[in-house]
N, C-alpha and C positions, 0 to 999 in steps of 0.2 A: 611814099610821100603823103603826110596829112595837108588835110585842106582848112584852113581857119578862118572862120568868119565870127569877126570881132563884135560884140556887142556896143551899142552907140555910149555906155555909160562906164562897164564893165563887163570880163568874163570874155565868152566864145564859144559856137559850135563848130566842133573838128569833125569831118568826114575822111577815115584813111581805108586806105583802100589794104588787100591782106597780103602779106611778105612775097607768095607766090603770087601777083594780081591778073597774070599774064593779059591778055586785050582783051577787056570789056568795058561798052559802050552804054550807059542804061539814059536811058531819053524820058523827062517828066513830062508829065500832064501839063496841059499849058493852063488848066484854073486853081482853083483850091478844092475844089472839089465840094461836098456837102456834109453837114457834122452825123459821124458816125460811119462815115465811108472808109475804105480801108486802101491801102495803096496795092496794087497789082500788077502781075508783069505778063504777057502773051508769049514770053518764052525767049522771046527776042530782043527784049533790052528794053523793049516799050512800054511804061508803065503808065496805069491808069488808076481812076477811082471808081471803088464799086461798090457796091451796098453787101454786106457780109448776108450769108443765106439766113432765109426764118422763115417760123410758118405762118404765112397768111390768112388762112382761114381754118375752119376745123368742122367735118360734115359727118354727124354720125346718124343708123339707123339700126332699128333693131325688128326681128321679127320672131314672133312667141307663138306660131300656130302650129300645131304639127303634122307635118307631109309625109308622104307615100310615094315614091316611083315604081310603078314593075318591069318585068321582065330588063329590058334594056336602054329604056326609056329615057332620054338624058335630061331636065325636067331644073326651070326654076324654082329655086328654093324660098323665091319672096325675100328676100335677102339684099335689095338692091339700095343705090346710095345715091346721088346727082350731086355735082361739083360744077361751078363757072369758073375757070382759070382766068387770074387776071392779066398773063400773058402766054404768048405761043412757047419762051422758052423755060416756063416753069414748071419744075416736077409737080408727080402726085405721087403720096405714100399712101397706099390703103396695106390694111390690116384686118383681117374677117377672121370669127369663128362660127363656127357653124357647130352649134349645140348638140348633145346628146343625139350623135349618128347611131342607126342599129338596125341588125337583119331584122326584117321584119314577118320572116317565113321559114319554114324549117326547110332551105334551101341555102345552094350557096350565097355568099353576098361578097363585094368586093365593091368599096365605094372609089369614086372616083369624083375629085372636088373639081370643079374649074371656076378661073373669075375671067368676066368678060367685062371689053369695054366696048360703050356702042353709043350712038346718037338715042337711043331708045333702050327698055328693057330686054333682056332677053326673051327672043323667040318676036322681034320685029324687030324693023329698023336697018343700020347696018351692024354688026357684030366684027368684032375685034378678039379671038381666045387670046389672054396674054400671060394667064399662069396655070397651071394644071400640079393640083397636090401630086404628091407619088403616092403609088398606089399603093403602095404597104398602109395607107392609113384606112384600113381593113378587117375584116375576119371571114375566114370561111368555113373554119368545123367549131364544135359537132354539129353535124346536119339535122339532127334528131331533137332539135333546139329552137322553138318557134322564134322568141326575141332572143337576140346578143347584143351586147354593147359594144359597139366600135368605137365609141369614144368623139369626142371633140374634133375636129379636124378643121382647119385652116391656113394661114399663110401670111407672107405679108408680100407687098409689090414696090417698087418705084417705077413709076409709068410717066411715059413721055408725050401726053396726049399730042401738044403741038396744034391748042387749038384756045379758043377764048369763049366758045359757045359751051354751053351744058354741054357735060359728059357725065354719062349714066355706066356706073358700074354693078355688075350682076354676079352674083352665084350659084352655080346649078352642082348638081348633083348626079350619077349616073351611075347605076350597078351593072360594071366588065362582066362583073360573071353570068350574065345573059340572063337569069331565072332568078326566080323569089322577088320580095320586096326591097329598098331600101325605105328608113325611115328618117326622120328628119326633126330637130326641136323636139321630139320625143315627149310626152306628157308636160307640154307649154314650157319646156327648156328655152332660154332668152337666147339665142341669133343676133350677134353683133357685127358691123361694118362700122371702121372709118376711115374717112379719106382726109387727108392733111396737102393743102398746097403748100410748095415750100418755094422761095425765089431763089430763083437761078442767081 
């Protein structure tokens, strides 16, 4: 059965529901909502209005110095980013690269990336791990080879901080393979981070 609602002048807008409709029930919003808002449903027939997602702000940083860790050392890269969320339920996108990786010793090398979120940098404050490269983003022969290029290495996250104060995200660096150097930014290679808030 179509539903017709006549126009005061002419014309109509008809709402029919589909051949097989079997029982459903869908419940409006009781306002009009706000311009640009989109109509939504919670699953259950209850429909509301919402603001479609977008990004609210955009936090980037970069770091051009080049670092050293040894042996097994697990070591901020200076790589770090601060964001204020303007609500508890809204995402963060971060994105990092972390510039010309390389053994830094004729030894094995095996980097391992991680990004941290925390009330502070890493290595104080509270700390959060929330992504960790795999470790194939790596090398470890020939040993007879003081530098090797491992290459670029990063990632990207969607993080749920759940909070409206600063949040400081971090990336370090740490060579599994116990021995030799890792190096980092390599001859002032550019180190990038950004963090993208986006509304729930």
């Amino acid at each position: 059965m179509t539903l017709k609602l006549n126009g005061s002048s002419s014309g109509y807008t008809a709402i029919d529901a589909p051949a097989a409709a079997g029982s459903n029930t869908l419940t409006l919003p009781t306002t009009n909502g706000s311009a640009g808002q989109v109509l939504t449903t919670d699953g259950n027939g209850n429909l509301s209005w919402k603001s479609p997602g977008k990004i609210l702000q955009v936090v980037h940083a970069t770091y051009a110095t080049e670092g050293t860790t040894s042996g097994s050392t697990e070591a901020s890269t200076g790589l770090t980013v601060t964001i204020q969320p303007a609500s508890t339920s809204n995402k963060i996108f971060v994105d990092f690269r972390l510039a010309n990786v390389r053994r830094g010793s004729a030894s094995g090398a095996y980097a391992r990336i991680k990004l941290y979120r925390g009330d502070a940098a890493y290595g104080s404050g509270t700390q959060t791990s929330i992504y960790q490269a795999a470790n194939g983003a790596a090398y470890h022969t020939p040993s007879n080879t003081d530098t090797l290029d491992i290459g670029d290495c990063g990632g990207v996250w969607l993080d749920s901080p759940n909070s409206t104060s600063n949040v400081i995200y971090t990336v370090t660096i740490k060579n599994i393979d116990g021995s030799g150097n890792i190096k980092w930014s390599t001859n002032s290679a550019t180190s990038s981070i950004i963090a993208m808030e986006i509304a729930a």
